[in-house]
C-alpha positions in Angstrom: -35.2 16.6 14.7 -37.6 13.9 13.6 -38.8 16.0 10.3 -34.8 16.4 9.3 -34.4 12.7 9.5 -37.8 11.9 7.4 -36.3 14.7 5.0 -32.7 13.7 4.7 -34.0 10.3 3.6 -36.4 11.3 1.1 -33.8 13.4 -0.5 -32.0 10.3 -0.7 -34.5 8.4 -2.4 -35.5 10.7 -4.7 -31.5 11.3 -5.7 -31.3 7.6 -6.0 -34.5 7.0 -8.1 -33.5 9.8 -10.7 -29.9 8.1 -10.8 -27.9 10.8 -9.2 -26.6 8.2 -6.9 -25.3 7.8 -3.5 -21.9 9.4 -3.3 -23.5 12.5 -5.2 -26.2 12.8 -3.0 -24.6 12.3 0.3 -22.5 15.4 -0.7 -22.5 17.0 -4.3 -19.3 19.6 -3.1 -17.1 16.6 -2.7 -13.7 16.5 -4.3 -12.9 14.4 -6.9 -10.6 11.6 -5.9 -7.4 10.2 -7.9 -8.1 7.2 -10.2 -4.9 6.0 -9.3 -1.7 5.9 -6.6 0.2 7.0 -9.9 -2.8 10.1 -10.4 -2.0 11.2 -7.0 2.1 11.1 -6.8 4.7 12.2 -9.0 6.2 9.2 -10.1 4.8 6.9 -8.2 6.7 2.9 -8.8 6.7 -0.1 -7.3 9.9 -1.8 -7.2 10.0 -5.9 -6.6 12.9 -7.5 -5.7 11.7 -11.6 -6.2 11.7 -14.4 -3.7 15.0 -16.0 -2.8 16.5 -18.1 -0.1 18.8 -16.5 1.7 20.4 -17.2 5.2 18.6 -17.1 8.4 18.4 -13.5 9.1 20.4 -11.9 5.9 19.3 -8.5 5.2 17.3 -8.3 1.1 17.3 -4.8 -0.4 15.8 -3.5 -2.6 16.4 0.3 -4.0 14.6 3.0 -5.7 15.6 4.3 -9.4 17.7 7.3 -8.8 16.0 10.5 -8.4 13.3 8.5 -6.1 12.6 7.9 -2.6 11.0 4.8 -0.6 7.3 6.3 0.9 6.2 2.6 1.6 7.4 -0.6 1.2 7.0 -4.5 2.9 8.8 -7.8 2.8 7.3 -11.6 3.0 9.5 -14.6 4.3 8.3 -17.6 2.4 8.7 -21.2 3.6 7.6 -23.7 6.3 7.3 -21.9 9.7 8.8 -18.6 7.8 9.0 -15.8 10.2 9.7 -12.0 8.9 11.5 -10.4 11.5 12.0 -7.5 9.9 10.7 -5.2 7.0 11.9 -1.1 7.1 13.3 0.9 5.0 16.4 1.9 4.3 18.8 4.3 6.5 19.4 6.9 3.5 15.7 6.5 2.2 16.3 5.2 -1.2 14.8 1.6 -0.5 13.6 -1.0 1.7 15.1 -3.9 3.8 13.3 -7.0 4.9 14.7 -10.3 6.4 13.0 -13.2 8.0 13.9 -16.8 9.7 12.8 -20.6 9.4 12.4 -22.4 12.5 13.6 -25.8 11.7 15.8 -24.8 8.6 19.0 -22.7 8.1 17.2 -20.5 5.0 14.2 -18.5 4.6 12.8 -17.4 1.3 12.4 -13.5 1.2 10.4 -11.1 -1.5 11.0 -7.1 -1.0 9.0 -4.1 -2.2 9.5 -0.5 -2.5 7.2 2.1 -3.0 8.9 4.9 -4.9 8.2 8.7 -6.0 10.2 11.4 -7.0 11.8 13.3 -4.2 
C-alpha cells in the first residue's frame, strides 16, 4: 500500500513539473465539461422580472418566452425586516412566483427570476 501512495504522488509531481496539470493528471479519461449553462441546455435564459413594492404578500410572476419551460428560478424581498415567504414556480411550469412581507410596513420590495430552456 505504502509503495502506491509514494508512486501516485510522484506521478503527480512529475505531471505537474512538465505542465500537464492537476485535473489532467488526476484523470486524463475525464469528460470535457460545458463552458457554459447555455453549452449545456438548449436554450438556456434567464428571465428577470425587477424589484417593485408590492403589497404584503402579493404573488410577482415572472414567465418564460413561449416554447420554454422554468428548470430553476428564486425571488428576493427587499426592504427593512423584508421576509420572502415564498419563491416556486409556477403551477403550468412556464415561470416562477415569489412573494415576501415587511414586518413593520404594509409593502415589501420583490425581484423574480426564471430559469428557462426549451421544452
Amino acid at each position: 500500500m505504502r509503495a502506491k501512495k509514494a508512486l501516485g504522488a510522484g506521478a503527480v509531481v512529475l505531471a505537474l513539473v512538465s505542465g500537464i496539470g492537476w485535473a489532467q493528471a488526476a484523470d486524463s479519461q475525464a469528460p470535457a465539461r460545458p463552458k457554459s449553462a447555455a453549452a449545456a441546455v438548449d436554450g438556456y435564459q434567464i428571465v428577470r422580472l425587477p424589484n417593485a413594492d408590492v403589497p404584503n404578500f402579493q404573488r410577482r410572476t415572472v414567465r418564460c418566452p413561449s416554447g420554454k419551460a422554468v428548470i430553476g428560478g428564486g425571488a428576493e424581498a427587499q426592504g427593512n425586516d423584508a421576509i420572502l415567504v415564498g419563491s416556486f414556480p409556477t403551477e403550468g411550469g412556464d415561470g416562477w412566483i415569489g412573494l415576501g412581507r415587511q414586518t413593520r410596513y404594509s409593502t415589501v420590495g420583490i425581484s423574480v427570476y426564471a430559469i428557462c430552456a426549451y421544452r
